[in-house]
N, C-alpha and C positions, 0 to 999 in steps of 0.2 A: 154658629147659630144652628140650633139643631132638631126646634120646634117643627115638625111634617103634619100637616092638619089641611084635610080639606073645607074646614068650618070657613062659611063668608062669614067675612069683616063687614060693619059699613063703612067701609071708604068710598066718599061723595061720588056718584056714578056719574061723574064730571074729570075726574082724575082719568088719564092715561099715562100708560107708560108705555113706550118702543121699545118693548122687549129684544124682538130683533135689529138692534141695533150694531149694525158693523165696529169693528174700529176705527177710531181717527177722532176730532175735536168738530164741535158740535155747540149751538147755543141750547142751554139748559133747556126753553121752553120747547126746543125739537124736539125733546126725548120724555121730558116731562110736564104733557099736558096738565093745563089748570091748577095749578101749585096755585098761583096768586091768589087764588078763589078761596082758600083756608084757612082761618080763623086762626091756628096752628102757625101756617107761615107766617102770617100780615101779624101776626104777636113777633115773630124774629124780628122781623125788618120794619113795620109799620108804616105808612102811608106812603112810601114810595118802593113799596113790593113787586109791582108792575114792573117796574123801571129797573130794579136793580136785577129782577131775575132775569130780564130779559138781556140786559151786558154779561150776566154769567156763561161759564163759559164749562165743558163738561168733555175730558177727555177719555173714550173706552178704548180700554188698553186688551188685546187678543190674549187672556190668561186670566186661568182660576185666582182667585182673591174675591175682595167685597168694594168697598167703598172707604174712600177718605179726600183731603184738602191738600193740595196743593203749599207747602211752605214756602214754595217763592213768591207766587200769587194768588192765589186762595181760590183757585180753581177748583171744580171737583174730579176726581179720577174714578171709574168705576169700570169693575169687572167688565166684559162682555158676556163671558159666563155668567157671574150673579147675576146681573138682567134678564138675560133669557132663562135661565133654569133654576132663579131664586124664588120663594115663595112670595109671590106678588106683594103679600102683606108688608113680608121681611123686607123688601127693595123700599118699598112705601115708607115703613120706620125707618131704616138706616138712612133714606135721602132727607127729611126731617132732621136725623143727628147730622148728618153733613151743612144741610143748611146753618143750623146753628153754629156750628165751625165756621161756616162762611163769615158770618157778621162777626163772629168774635176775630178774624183774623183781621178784615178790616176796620176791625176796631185795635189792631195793633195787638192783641193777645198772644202771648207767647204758647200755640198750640201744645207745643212738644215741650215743655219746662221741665228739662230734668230733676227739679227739685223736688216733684211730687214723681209716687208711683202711677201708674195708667189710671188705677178707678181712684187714686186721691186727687189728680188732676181738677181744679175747679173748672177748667173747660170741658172735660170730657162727663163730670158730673152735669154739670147745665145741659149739655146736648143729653145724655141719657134719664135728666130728671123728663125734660123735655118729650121726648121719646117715649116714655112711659105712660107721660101723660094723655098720649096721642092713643098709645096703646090701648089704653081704659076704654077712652070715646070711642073707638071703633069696635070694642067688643072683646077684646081679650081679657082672660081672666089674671089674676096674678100670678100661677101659678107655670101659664104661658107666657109671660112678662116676665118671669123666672127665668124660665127656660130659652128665651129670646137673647138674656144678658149676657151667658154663656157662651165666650168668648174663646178660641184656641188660646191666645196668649195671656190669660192669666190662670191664676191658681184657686181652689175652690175656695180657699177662705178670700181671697179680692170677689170672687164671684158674689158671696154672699155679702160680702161689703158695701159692695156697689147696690144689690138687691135693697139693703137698710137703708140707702144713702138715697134710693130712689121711691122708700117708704111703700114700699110692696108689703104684705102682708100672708109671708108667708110662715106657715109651723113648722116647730122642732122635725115634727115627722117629713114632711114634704124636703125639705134642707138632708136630712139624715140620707131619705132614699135618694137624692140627686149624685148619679151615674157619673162620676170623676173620679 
């Protein structure tokens, strides 16, 4: 992710996040104040949002990386670096796409299905349709929702894939000058 912007977002000034958070395992609501309170989450999980994020369970691991699930238990794993030195916004969107991974694992969803590529994935679509959506509300433009998708492990044409798939609205020109 490669969006650097000192622009505020309005992400609800009820949210916190422990940026300095050490490593080791952690219940989600330690690290991730007030999720429950978000229109956003309580659409993942729905009226037992409370409850289920507060058994979640949230391991930071001492090493550069981002965020993902857990395939044996649908835990979440997140940098300790991306926390402290990711752009608050970015940590805020990607913990959104993890949640939605949550529910879909307990929903038995095969995360990792190697029958699709990473952004044909319908679970990694849902979490980054998702994401998107959260993206707008808070204030980002598309073109920053562009730049947010933009992922080391895929290739620019999945990039702009994923971009159409999540109904962004971006032009020839903007796509053409994008830096890959």
């Amino acid at each position: 992710m490669t969006v650097q912007t000192s622009k505020k977002y309005k992400i609800a000034p009820e949210i916190k996040i422990f940026r300095n958070t050490r490593s080791g395992t952690y219940s989600f609501k330690d690290i991730f104040v007030g999720f429950e309170k978000l229109e956003v989450v309580r659409g993942i999980f729905g009226e037992k949002t409370s409850q289920f994020l507060s058994k979640l369970k949230v391991e930071v691991f001492p090493r550069e990386g981002y965020m993902g699930v857990s395939d044996e238990d649908g835990h979440i794993f997140a940098s300790q670096y991306y926390i402290s030195q990711g752009e608050l916004w970015s940590v805020y969107l990607d913990t959104i796409h993890e949640l939605v991974h949550v529910r879909q694992f307990k929903e038995g969803k095969n995360l990792f299905d190697p029958a699709f590529s990473y952004v044909d994935r319908p679970t990694e679509i849902e979490a980054y349709q998702t994401g998107a959506r959260e993206a707008r509300r808070i204030g980002l433009t598309d073109e920053e929702i562009f730049e947010y998708l933009e992922v080391p492990w895929i290739t620019k044409a999945e990039h702009i894939r994923l971009a159409k798939k999540c109904d962004l609205l971006i032009d020839d020109l903007s796509l053409k000058n994008n830096k890959r």
